[in-house]
C-alpha positions in Angstrom: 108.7 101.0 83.7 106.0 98.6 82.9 103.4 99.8 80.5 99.9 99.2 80.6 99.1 96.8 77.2 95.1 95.8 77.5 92.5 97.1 80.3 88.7 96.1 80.2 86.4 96.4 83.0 87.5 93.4 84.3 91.4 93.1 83.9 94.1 95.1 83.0 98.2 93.4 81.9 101.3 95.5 83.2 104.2 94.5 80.6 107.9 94.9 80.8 110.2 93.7 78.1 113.8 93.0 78.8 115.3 94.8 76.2 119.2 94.4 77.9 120.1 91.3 79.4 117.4 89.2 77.3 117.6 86.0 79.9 114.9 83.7 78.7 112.9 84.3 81.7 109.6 86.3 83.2 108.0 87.0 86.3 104.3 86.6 86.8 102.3 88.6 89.2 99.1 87.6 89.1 95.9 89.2 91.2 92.9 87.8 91.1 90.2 90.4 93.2 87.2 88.9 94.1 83.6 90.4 94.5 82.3 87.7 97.5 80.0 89.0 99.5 81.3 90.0 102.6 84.5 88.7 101.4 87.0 90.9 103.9 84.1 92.7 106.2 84.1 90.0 108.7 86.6 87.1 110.3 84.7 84.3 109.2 85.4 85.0 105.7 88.7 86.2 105.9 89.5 82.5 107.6 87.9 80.8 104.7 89.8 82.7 102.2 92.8 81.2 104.3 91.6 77.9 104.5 91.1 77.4 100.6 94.4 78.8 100.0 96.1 76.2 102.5 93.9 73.1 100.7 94.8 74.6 97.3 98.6 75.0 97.7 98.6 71.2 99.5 96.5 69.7 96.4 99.0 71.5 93.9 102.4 69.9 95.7 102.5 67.8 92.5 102.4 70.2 90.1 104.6 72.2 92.6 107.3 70.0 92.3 107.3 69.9 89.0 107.7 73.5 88.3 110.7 73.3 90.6 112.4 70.4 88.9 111.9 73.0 85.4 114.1 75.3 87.9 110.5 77.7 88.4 109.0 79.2 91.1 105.1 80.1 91.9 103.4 80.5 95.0 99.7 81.3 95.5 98.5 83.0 99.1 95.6 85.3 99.6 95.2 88.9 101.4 91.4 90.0 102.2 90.5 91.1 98.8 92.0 88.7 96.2 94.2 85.9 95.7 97.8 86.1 94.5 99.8 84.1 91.7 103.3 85.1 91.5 106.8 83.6 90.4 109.2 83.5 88.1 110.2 80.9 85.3 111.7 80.5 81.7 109.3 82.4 79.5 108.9 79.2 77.4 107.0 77.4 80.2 105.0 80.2 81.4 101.7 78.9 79.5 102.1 75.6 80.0 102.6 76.3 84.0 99.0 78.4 83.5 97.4 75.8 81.8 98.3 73.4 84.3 96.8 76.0 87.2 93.6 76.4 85.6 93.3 72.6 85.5 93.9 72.2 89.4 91.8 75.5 90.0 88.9 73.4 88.2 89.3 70.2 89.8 89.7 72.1 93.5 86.2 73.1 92.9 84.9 69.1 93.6 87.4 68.6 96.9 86.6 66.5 99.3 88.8 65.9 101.1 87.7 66.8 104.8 90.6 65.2 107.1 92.8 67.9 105.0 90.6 70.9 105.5 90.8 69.8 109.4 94.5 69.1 109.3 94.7 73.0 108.2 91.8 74.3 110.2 93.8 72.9 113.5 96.9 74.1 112.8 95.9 77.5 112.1 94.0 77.4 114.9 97.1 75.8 117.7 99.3 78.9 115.1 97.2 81.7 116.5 97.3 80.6 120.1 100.9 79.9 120.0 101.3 83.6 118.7 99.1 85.1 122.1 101.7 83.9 124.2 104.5 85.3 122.5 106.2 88.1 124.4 105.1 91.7 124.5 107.4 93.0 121.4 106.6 90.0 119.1 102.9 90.6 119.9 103.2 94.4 118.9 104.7 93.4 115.7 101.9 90.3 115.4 99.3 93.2 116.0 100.3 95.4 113.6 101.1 92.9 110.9 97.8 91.4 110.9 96.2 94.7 111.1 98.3 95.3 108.1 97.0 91.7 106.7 93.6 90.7 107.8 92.1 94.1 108.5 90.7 95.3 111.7 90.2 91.7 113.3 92.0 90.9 116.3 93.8 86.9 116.7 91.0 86.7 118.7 88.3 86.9 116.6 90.4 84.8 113.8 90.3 81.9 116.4 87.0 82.1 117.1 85.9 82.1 113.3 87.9 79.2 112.8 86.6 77.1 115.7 83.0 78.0 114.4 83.4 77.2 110.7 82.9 73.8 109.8 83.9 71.6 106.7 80.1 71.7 105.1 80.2 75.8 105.4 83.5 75.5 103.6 82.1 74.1 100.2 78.8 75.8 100.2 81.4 79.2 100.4 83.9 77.8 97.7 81.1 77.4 95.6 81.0 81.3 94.9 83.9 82.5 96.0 85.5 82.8 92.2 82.7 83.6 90.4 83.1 87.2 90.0 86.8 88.1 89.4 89.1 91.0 88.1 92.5 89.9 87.0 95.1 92.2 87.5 98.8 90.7 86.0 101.9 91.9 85.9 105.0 90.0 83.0 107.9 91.5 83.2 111.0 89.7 81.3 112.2 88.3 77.8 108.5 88.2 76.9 106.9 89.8 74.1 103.8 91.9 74.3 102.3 89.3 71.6 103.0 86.3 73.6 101.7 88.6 77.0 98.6 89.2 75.6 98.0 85.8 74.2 99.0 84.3 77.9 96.5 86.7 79.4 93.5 86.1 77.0 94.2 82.3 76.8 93.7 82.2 81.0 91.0 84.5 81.0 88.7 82.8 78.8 89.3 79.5 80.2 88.9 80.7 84.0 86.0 79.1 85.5 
């Protein structure tokens, strides 16, 4: 069972060691709970959560493909109330991989790039309406899974937050969104609680 190694108000780091099969590699969950104001009470926001998530993961195809080339894995998507780093890869280039993260996460904070935001925006948008005119069981199971996901918002609403919102809205939003943070990790693998902690503190203080 993972243990907990290091809490403070802010973030706490779940460790498992592999103590039996000792393959040189470790999963990563990382959480990253945000504090935004209003950040899952209404649709709007919970759209431009999704939005900076879909501009994120297309900016970071590079780095993407690197990682897989070095036979890793990582994906980052977002739920209501944080954003979620997770993966696996050899323990050796798990730092390296963060490092490289934190560097994207930093330059994401000057993007500009407006015909991508409206390339995502759309097909979110053409997504959801496809979904209304699925038949009764898939919209059940659509129903229940955003309910699961987004909260009490209807596809509806969803639509009509992301027709309203705007590429100008979008940056003045990203500005805060990631100010206020608690990390919540999980390393579980052929990594030591040494190197875990050093990871974790290394990200944490370079977070911006």
């Amino acid at each position: 069972m993972p243990k907990l190694l290091k809490k403070k108000e802010n973030s706490e780091l779940w460790h498992m060691l592999d103590t039996e099969f000792k393959f040189p590699k470790t999963l990563l969950q990382l959480r990253i709970y945000t504090n935004h104001r209003n950040s899952y009470h209404c649709p709007k926001s919970i759209v431009l959560r999704k939005l900076w998530v879909a501009c994120f993961n297309s900016e970071m195809n590079s780095l993407n493909y690197l990682v897989e080339m070095a036979k890793s894995m990582f994906r980052v998507w977002g739920s209501p109330g944080f954003v979620e780093i997770s993966g696996k890869c050899y323990s050796a280039t798990l730092r390296p991989y963060l490092q490289k993260l934190l560097e994207f996460m930093d330059k994401f904070k000057t993007f500009s790039d407006e015909n991508l935001f409206e390339d995502k925006r759309n097909k979110m948008i053409t997504d959801m309406k496809g979904q209304l005119k699925s038949p009764p069981f898939r919209l059940g199971l659509m129903f229940y899974n955003n309910y699961l996901v987004d909260g009490e918002f209807s596809t509806e609403e969803m639509i009509e937050a992301l027709e309203e919102v705007d590429f100008e809205e979008f940056k003045k939003w990203r500005h805060n969104f990631l100010n206020k943070v608690r990390f919540e990790w999980l390393l579980e693998g052929n990594i030591s609680a040494e190197e875990a902690v050093g990871t974790v503190d290394y990200f944490e203080e370079h977070f911006t």
